[in-house]
C-alpha positions in Angstrom: 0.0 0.0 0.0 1.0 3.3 -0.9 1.0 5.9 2.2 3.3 8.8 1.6 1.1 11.0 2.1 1.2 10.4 5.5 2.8 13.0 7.7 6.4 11.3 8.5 6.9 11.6 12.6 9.9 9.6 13.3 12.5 8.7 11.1 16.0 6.0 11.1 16.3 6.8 7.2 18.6 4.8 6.6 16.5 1.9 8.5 13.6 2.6 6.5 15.2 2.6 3.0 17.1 -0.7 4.1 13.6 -2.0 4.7 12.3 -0.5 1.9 15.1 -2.3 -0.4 14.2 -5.4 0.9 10.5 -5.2 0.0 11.5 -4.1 -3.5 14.1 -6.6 -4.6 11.7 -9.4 -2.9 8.9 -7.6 -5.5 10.7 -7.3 -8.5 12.4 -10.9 -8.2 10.8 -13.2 -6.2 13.7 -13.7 -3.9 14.7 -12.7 0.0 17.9 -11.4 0.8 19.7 -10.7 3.5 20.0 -7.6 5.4 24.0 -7.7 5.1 23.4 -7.1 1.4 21.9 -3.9 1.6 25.2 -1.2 1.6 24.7 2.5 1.7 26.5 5.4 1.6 26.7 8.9 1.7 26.4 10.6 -2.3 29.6 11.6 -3.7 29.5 15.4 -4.1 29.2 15.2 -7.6 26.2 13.2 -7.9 22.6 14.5 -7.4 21.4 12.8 -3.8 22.4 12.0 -0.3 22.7 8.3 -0.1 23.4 5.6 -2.4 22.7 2.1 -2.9 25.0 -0.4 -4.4 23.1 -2.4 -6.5 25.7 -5.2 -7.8 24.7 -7.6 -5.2 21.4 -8.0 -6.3 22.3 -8.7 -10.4 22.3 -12.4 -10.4 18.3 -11.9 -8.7 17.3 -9.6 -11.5 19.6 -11.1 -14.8 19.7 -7.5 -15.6 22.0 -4.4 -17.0 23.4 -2.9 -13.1 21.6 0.6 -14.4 18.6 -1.2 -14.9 18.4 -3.2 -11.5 19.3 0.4 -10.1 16.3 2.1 -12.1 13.7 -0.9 -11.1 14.9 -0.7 -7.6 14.2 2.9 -7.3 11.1 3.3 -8.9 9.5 1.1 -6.3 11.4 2.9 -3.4 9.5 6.4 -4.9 6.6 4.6 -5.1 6.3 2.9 -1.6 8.9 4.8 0.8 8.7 7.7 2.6 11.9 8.7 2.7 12.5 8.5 -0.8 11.5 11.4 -3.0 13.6 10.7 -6.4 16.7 9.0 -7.7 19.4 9.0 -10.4 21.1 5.5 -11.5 24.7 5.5 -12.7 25.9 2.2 -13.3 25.5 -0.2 -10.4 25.2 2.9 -7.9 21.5 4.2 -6.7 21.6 7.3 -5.7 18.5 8.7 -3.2 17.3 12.2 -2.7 15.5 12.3 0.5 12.6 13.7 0.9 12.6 17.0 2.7 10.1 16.0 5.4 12.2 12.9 6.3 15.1 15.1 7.2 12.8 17.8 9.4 11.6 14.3 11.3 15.5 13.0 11.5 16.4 16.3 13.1 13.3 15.8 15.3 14.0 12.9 16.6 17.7 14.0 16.9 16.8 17.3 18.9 14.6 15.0 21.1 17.6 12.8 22.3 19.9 14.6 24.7 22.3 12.2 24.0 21.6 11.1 20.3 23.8 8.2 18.6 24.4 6.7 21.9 23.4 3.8 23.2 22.2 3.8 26.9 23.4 0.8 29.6 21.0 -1.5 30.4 20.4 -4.4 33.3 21.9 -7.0 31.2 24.6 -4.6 29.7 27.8 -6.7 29.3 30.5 -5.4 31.8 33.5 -4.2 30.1 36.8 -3.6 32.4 39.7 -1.0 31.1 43.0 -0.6 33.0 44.9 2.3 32.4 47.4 4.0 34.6 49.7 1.9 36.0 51.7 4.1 38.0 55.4 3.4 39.9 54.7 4.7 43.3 58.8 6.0 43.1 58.3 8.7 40.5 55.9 11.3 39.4 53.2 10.8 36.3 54.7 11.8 33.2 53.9 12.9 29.5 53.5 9.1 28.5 51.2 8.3 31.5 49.3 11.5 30.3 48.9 9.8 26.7 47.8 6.5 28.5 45.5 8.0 31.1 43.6 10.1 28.1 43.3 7.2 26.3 41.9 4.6 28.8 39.2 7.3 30.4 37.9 8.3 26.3 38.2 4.6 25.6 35.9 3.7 28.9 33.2 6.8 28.0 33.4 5.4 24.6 32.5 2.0 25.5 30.0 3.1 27.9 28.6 5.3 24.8 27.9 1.9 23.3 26.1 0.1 26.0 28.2 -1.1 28.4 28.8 -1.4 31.3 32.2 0.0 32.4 34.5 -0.3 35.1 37.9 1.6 35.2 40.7 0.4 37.2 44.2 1.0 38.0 47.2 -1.3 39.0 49.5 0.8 41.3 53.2 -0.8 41.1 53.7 -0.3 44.8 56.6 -2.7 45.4 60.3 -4.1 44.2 63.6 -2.7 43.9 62.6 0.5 42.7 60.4 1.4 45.6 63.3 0.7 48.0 65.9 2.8 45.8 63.4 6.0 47.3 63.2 4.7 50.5 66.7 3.9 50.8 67.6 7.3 49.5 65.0 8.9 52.1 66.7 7.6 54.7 70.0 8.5 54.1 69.4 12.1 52.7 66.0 13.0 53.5 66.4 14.5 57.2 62.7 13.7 57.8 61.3 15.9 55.3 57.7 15.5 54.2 55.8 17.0 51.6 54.9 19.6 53.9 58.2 20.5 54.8 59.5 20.4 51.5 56.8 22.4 50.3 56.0 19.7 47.3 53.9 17.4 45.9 54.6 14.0 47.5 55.0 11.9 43.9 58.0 14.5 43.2 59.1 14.3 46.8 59.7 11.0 46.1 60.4 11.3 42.8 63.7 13.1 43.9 64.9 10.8 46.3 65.2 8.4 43.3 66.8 10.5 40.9 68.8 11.1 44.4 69.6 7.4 44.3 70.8 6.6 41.3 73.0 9.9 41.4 75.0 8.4 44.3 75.0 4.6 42.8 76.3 5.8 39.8 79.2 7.6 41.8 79.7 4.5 43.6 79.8 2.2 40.7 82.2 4.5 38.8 84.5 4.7 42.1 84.3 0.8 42.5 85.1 -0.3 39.1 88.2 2.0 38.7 89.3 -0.3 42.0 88.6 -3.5 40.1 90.4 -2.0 36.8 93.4 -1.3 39.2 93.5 -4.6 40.5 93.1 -5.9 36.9 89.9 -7.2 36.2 88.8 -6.2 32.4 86.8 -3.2 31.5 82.9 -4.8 31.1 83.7 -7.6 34.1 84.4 -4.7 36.5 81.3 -2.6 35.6 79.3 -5.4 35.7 80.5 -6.5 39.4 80.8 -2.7 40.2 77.2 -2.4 39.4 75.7 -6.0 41.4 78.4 -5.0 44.7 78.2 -1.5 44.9 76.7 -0.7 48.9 73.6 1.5 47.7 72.7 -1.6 45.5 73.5 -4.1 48.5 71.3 -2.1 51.0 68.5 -1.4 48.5 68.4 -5.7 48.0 68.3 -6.0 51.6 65.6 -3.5 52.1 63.3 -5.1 49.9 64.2 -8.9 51.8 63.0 -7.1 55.1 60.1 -6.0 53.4 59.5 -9.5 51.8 59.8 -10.4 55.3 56.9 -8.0 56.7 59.9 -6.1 58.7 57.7 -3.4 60.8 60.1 -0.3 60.5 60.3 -0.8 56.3 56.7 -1.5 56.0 55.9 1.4 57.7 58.2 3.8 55.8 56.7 2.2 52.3 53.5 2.8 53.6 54.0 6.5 54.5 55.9 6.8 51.6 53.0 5.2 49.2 50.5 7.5 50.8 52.7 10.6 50.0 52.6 9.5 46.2 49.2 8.3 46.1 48.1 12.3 47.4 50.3 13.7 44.8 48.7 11.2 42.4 45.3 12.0 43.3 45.9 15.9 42.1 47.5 14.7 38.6 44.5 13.0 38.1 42.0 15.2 39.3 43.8 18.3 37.0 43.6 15.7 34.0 39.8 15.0 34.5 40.1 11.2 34.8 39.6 8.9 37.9 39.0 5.4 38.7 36.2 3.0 39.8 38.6 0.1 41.6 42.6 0.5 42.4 44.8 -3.0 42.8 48.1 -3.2 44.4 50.9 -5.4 43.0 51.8 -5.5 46.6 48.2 -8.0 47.0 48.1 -8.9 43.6 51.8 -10.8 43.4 50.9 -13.4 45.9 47.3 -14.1 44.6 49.6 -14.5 41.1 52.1 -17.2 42.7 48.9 -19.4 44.2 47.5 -19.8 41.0 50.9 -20.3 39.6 50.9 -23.1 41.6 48.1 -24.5 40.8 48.5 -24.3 37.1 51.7 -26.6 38.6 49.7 -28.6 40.3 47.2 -29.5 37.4 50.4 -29.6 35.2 49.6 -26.6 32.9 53.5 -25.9 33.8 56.5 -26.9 34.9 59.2 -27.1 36.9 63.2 -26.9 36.1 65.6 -28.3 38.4 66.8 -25.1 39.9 63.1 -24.4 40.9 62.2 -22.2 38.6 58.4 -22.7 37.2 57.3 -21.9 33.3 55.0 -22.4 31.4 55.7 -24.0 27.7 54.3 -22.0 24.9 56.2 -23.1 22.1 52.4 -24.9 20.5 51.6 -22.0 20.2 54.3 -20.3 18.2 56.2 -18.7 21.0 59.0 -19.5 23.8 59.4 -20.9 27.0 58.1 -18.0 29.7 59.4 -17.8 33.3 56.5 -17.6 35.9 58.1 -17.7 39.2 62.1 -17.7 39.7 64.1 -19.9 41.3 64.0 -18.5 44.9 60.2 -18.2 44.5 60.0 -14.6 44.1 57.4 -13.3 40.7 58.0 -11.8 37.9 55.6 -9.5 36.2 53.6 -11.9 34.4 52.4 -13.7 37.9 51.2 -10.3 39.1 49.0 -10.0 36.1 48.0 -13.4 36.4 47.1 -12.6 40.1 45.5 -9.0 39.6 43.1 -10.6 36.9 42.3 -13.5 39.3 41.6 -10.7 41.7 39.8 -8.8 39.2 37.2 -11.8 38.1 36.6 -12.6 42.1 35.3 -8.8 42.0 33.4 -8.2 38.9 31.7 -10.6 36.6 33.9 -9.3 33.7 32.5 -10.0 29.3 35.6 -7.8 28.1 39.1 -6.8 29.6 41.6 -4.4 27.7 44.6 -3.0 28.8 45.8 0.3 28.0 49.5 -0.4 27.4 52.5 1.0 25.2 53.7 -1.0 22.5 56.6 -2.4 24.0 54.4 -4.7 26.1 52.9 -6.6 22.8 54.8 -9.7 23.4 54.1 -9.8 27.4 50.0 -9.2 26.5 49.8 -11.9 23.9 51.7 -14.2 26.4 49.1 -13.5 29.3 46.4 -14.2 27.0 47.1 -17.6 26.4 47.9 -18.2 30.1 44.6 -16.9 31.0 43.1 -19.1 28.6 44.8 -21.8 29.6 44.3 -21.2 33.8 40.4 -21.1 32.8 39.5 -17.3 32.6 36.5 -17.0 30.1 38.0 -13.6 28.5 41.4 -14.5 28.3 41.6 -15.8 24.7 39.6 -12.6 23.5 41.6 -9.9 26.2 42.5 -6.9 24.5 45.7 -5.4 24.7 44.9 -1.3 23.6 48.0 -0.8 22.4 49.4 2.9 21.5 52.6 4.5 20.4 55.4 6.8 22.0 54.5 10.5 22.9 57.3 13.2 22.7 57.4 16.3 22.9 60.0 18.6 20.2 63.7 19.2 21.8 63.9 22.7 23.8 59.7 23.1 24.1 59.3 22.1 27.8 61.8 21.6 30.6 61.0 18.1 32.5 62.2 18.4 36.6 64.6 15.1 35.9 66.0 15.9 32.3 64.7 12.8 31.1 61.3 12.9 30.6 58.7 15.6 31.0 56.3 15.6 34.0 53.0 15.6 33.8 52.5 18.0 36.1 54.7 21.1 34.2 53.0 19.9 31.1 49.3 20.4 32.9 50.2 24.2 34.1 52.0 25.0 30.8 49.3 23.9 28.8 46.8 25.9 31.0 49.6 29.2 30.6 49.6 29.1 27.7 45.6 28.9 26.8 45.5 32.2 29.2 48.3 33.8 27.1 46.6 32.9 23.8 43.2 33.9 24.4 44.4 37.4 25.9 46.5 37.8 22.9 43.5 37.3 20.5 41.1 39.4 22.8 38.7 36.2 23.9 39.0 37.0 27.6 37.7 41.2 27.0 34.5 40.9 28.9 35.0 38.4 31.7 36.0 38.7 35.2 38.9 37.1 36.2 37.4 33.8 37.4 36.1 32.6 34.5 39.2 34.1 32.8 41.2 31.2 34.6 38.6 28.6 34.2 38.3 29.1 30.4 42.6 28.7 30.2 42.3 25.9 32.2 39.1 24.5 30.1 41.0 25.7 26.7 44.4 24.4 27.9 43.6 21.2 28.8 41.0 21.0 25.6 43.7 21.6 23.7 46.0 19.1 24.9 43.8 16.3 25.5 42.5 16.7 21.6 45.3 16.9 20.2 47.1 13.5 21.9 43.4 11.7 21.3 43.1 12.7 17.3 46.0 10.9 16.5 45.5 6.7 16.0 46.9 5.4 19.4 48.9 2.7 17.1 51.1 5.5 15.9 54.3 7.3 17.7 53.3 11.2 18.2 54.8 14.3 18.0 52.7 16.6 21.0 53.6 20.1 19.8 52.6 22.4 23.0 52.4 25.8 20.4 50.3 23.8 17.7 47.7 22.4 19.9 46.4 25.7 21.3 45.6 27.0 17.8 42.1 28.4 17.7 42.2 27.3 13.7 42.5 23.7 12.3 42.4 21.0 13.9 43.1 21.6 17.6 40.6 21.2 20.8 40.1 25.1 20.8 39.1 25.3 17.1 36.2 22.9 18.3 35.6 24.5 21.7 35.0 28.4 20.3 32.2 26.7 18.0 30.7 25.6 20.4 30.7 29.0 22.0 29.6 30.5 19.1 27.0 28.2 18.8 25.8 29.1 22.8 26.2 33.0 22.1 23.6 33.0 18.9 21.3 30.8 20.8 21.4 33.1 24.4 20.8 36.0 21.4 17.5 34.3 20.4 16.6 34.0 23.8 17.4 37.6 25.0 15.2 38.4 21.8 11.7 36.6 23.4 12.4 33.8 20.2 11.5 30.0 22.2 12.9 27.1 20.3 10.3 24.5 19.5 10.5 21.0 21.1 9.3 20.0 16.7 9.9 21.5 14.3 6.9 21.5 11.3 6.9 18.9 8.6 7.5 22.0 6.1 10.2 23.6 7.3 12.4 24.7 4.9 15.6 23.4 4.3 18.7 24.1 2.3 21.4 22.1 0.9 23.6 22.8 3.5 21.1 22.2 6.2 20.3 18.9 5.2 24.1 18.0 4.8 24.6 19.2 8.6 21.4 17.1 9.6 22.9 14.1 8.0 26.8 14.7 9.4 24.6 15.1 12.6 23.2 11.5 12.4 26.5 10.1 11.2 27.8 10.5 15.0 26.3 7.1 15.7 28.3 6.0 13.3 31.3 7.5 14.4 30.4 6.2 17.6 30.0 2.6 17.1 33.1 2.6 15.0 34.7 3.8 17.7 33.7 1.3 20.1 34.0 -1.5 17.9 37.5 -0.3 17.1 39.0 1.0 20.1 39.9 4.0 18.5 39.3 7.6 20.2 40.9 9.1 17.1 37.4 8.7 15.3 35.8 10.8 17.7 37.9 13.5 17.5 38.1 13.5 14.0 34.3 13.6 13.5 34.1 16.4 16.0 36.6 18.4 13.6 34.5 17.7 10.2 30.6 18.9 12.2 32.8 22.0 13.4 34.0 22.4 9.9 30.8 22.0 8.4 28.9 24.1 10.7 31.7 27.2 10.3 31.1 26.5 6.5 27.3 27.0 6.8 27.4 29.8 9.1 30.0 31.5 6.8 27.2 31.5 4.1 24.2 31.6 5.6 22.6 34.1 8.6 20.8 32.7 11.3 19.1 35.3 13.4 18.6 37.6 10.7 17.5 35.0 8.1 15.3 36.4 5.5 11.8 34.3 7.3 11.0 33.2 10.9 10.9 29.7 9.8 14.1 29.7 8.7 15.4 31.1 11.6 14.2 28.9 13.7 15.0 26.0 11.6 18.5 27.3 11.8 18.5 27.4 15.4 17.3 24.4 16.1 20.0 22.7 13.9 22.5 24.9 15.6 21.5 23.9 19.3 21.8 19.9 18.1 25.4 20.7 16.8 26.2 22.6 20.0 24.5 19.2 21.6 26.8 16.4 19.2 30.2 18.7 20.0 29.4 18.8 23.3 28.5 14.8 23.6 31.5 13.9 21.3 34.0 16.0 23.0 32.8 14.5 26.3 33.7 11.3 25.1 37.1 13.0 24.4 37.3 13.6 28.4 36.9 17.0 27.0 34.8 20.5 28.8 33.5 22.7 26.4 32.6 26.3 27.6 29.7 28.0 26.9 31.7 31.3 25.8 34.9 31.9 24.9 
């Protein structure tokens, strides 16, 4: 039956010309096919339409030229869908014009969502757990954690954008060698200071005491191999022996027996220590927007690790070498032999992951795990996987390692407190310093009061550097270039952020004017080209989303956000809003403006990204 002239309410169009498709080529050939044949696409600029339809999978139904399969399935889709309001054929390629209607009820439905293209979490939502972070407890974060902690809190609002459940977690390296160089060092040149005393952050407290550390162990290494060259042991043999009997080295081995051992006066430093870090933590994370839902230890997670080492042992999933050692035999599939516990019984990293996820699946009933790691860790991922697999974990075959690239930052740009690497912490206030600089420069800060003057730096600053770390694909090694990412042109966070300000200023305009956005819009409204291309770039953010999700890959996001700000500058460039020539218009315009304000807003959220509402 033929019923467009019905008023069209609500409308997926690219669900109901899928349907429609399927009706036709079931009509014209006597055959069902499947919904996987259907492929649309967006109309290439130089074609008359919106979306097309390849046809060539339905030629061996209708024995026919692809032009004419394209021409008989588009006469029907005139005929009998609503969305459909004329076509063109060009070869084997269908391509739609949508009717104008159809795209006033997609923008409906669109303003009527708050949070269009994503999918809400439901009761039997499968639980998806991301960790991300994974701290030393003997340094502060740096720009590589700063990489990996955007990337796990836009990958867990990304995942929860598709309908999961989430949970984020951490895995604090709180113990080892490393821990006891700082303590060590502490005790020998601290004189009981505290962050308080020192008037610093406890993370760089600490972090100094290590740097502190290995500036006297190198001095004592250099001293002590020049003794063993004297007394005529070779070049490399003396380093090496300088390096394993050097006293700093000796006493930091020992420290970390006595804590092995429980020792109350070194468990109580660590723990004091720890707690120093973990405050000075707390403020990196809190100044990069992210947080977490549950925080393991590898303090409690190393022995859970060695128990079910054991019983992987026990049940002979491993085995033993006769100087005690345990391993597990991987060579069936492809690989080596890995250690699991050493010969003294002490762990190794692998058995901490092994206990964390034990841990981990005790606490949560977990459909999904992935781990935001660098790229160096490939090999130790694709080994845990199969030990997971093989210890009985029901997501340990399909774990995902999220694995991304270096981050650096160009030579001379930003001082690090070490020399080696740059802290997060300088990178955070820098960032923010240089938003404030910026927007004076350009006259963005003229009317505000000095408040919201720093909260818009500190909004624009870190915009600007969470964007540009998240639009590049996490697989690749980046360049983070401080003066290029605060750009308000291109393709930067603030370019993205002043539309949306833009956006916020016309529509407060409107309202200062008495002019009240509908909650519909009429089935007549009128629409131009351009309008109807931003409705449809507007509907393509569930796409961008579930590409996203489905990929791991925040990079879509961002790169979406950029191409609706583009589009919308484009339009606004050509076409007035509040003074548009009718009142229809005009508040057609507006309503299409507040949904892009809405999708940039949304998007960038996912993005771990605050948009202001001027700028």
């Amino acid at each position: 039956m033929n019923n467009k002239h019905t008023p069209v309410k609500s409308m997926n169009i690219e669900k109901a010309i899928s349907s429609a498709v399927l009706k036709a080529v079931s009509e014209l050939y006597g055959q069902d096919v499947p919904a996987d044949k259907i492929q649309l696409q967006k109309t290439k600029a130089n074609f008359e339409g919106n979306l097309t339809l390849v046809v060539f999978p339905f030629l061996k139904l209708s024995r026919k030229k692809p032009e004419d399969t394209a021409k008989e399935i588009g006469s029907v889709l005139v005929r009998e869908c609503q969305a459909v309001a004329d076509f063109n054929a060009v070869g084997g390629f269908l391509n739609l014009v949508i009717a104008p209607d159809a795209w006033i009820a997609l923008l409906n439905d669109i303003n009527a969502d708050a949070k269009y293209g994503e999918t809400p979490v439901s009761a039997d939502s499968k639980l998806v757990m991301i960790e991300y972070s994974s701290p030393n407890t003997n340094k502060p974060l740096h720009l590589g954690h700063v990489r990996n902690n955007l990337l796990g809190w836009s990958l867990a609002k990304i995942m929860e954008a598709n309908g999961n459940k989430v949970v984020k977690t951490n895995i604090v390296n709180d113990r080892g060698i490393h821990i006891c160089k700082s303590m060590l060092a502490w005790k020998k040149w601290g004189n009981n200071a505290t962050p308080e005393s020192a008037g610093k952050k406890g993370d760089h407290l600490i972090g100094d005491y290590y740097v502190a550390f290995d500036k006297h162990y190198r001095e004592e290494v250099a001293e002590l191999k020049a003794q063993l060259m004297a007394e005529g042991l070779g070049e490399e043999e003396a380093e090496e022996k300088a390096k394993a009997d050097a006293p700093l080295i000796r006493e930091a081995r020992e420290m970390l027996v006595k804590w092995e051992q429980g020792d109350p006066e070194v468990r109580e430093l660590w723990q004091t220590m720890n707690n120093w870090v973990y405050a000075g933590f707390d403020e990196t994370y809190k100044a990069l927007g992210v947080s977490f839902d549950k925080i393991y230890y590898e303090s409690k997670t190393y022995l859970e690790g060695k128990k079910k080492v054991e019983e992987g042992l026990e049940k002979g999933l491993f085995f033993r070498k006769e100087d005690n050692s345990v391993w597990a035999d991987l060579t069936n599939e492809g690989l080596d032999q890995k250690l699991l516990l050493r010969s003294d019984g002490t762990s190794v990293y692998m058995t901490q992951d092994i206990g964390t996820a034990d841990l981990r699946f005790k606490d949560y009933p977990i459909d999904k795990m992935i781990y935001v790691v660098g790229n160096e860790q490939n090999y130790h991922f694709q080994v845990l996987s199969i030990l997971l697999d093989r210890l009985g974990f029901k997501w340990g075959k399909d774990l995902v390692h999220f694995s991304y690239g270096m981050v650096e930052l160009p030579n001379g740009k930003m001082k690090s407190r070490e020399g080696t690497v740059v802290d997060a912490d300088d990178l955070i206030e820098t960032m923010i310093e240089d938003a404030r600089r910026t927007s004076d420069e350009l006259g963005k800060f003229h009317d505000m009061a000095e408040e919201e003057k720093q909260e818009v730096a500190r909004i624009v600053g870190l915009g600007a550097l969470k964007y540009f770390i998240l639009k590049v694909d996490a697989r690749k090694n980046m360049l983070f270039n401080p003066e290029e990412s605060i750009d308000f042109n291109g393709n930067t966070g603030p370019f993205i952020q002043y539309t949306h300000a833009r956006i916020r200023s016309i529509l407060r305009k409107a309202e200062a004017e008495g002019i009240t956005i509908p909650a519909e819009l009429p089935a007549d409204s009128p629409l131009n080209e351009k309008e109807i291309s931003l409705i449809q770039k507007l509907d393509e953010f569930k796409v961008a989303v579930k590409d996203a999700g489905e990929n791991y890959n925040p990079a879509g996001i961002a790169n979406y956000c950029y191409e609706l700000t583009k589009d919308f500058n484009q339009f606004y460039h050509d076409y007035s809003i509040l003074n548009a020539d009718t009142e229809a218009q005009k508040i057609t315009r507006l309503v299409l403006a507040a949904n892009v304000a809405k999708t940039i807003k949304n998007a960038m959220e996912l993005l771990g990204i605050e948009v202001p509402e001027r700028m």
